[in-house]
N, C-alpha and C positions, 0 to 999 in steps of 0.2 A: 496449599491453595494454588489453585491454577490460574498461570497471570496470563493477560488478554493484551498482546502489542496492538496499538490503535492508532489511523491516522491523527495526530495532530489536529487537524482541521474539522473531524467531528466535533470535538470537544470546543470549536469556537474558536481557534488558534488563528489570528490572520496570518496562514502562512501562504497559501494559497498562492499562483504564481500570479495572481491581479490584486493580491492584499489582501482577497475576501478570507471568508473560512464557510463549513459546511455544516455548520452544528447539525446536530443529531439532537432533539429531544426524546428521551427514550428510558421508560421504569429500569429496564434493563442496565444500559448505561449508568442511569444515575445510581441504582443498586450495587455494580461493579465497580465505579469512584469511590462509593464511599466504603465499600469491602478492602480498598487498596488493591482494585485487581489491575486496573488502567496502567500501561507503560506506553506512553505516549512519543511519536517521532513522525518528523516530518522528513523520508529519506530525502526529498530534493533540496532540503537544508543543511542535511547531514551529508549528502555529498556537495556541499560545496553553493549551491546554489543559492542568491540572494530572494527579496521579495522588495518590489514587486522586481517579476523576470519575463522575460518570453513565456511564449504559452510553448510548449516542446510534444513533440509527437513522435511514434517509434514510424523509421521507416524499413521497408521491405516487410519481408514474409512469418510469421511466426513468433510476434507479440514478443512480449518480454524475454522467454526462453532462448529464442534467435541472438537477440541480442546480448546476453550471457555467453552463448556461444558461438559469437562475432561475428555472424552471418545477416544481423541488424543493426541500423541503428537511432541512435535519438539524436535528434536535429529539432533546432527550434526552427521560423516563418523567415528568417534568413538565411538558411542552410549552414547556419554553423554545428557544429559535428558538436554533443556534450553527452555523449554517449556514455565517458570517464565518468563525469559528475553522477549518473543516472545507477552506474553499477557502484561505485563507491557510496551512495547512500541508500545501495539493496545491503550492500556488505554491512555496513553499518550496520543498518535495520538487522541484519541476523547475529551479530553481535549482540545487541542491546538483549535480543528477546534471546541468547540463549545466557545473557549475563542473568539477567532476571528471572529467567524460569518460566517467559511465554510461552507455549503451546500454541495458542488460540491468536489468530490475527483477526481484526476488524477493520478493512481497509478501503479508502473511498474509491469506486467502479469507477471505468471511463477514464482513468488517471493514467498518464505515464509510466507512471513508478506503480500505482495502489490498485490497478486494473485489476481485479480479479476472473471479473465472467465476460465485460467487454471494456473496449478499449477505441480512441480514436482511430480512424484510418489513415491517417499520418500528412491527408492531405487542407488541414488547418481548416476545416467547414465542419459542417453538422454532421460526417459520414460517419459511421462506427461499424468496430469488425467485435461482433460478438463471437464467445467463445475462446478470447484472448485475453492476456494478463501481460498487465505492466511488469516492468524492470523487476521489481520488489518481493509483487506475488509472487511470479517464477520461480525466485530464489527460495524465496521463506516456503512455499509450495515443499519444491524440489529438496527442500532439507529436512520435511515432516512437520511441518505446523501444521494446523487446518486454518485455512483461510477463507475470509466468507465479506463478501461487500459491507455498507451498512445497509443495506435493507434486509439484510437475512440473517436478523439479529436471535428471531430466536431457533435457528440453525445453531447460531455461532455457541447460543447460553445450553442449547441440548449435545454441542460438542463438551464442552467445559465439562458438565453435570458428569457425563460419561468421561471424560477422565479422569475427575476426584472419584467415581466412582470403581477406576479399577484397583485391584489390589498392587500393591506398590511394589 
C-alpha cells in the first residue's frame, strides 16, 4: 500500500502557526484515514517550532529549493533568521515518509514549509510568488515523492493508483 505524507493541519491539527488548522473535508481523505494510508507532520513542529509562533516567510530568490541550498532564507516579521528550524522539519518530514513508505505528499500551498505551486513573497502581506515551494516540498520534491497541494487531491489519488499500479 502506498502511504500519503500529509500536512497535519489538513486533518484539523491546530498546529498552524496562529493555532488554527486547515481541515480538508474530502471522500478522498476520509477513504485514505481510514485505509491507514495518512502519515501525518507538521514540519515546522518537527523542526522545532512551537504554536502559536510568528507567521515566517522565505526570503530572497528561489522558494524553498534556495533555501536548501543557502542562498535563501526564512525569517519570521522581526527578522529573526529560523531558516535551521525550517530545514530540520523538511529533513524530518523526509525521514518520516521514507520510514513509512510515503511516496505521495499532500501538503498545504502558500506555506513556508508545505508550499508546493505557491508560496508567500516573503514581505508579510497578501503578495504571493506562484510557481514556488516551501522548505519541505523542495526537499520531498527533490528526493522523488510527488507532491501536490490540497486542492489537487485527485491528482495526488491518480498518483497513488499509478504507483500500486506498477509492477514492483
Amino acid at each position: 500500500m502506498i502511504r500519503v505524507l500529509i500536512s497535519a493541519c489538513l486533518l484539523g491539527e491546530p498546529v498552524r502557526f496562529d493555532g488554527g488548522d486547515k481541515r480538508v473535508e474530502d471522500e478522498i481523505l476520509a477513504r485514505w484515514q481510514a485505509e491507514g494510508r495518512l502519515v501525518p507532520i507538521c514540519p515546522e513542529l518537527a523542526g522545532g517550532l512551537g504554536v502559536p509562533r510568528p507567521p515566517a516567510e522565505i526570503q530572497g530568490e528561489g522558494g524553498g529549493l534556495a533555501v536548501l541550498q543557502g542562498s535563501a532564507r526564512v525569517e519570521d516579521p522581526m527578522g529573526r533568521d529560523i531558516t535551521a528550524l525550517f530545514v530540520e522539519g523538511a529533513r524530518r518530514a523526509l525521514a518520516l515518509a521514507r520510514e513509512q513508505g510515503a511516496r505521495v505528499a499532500v501538503l498545504t500551498d502558500r506555506s513556508p514549509s508545505c508550499g508546493s505551486t505557491t508560496i508567500h513573497d516573503g514581505r508579510f502581506g497578501s503578495g504571493m510568488r506562484p510557481g514556488q515551494m516551501g522548505v519541505t516540498a523542495a526537499l520531498l520534491r527533490s528526493e522523488g515523492l510527488a507532491v501536490f497541494p490540497q486542492h489537487a487531491l485527485l491528482e495526488a489519488e491518480r498518483a497513488v493508483r499509478e504507483l500500486e499500479e506498477r509492477p514492483s
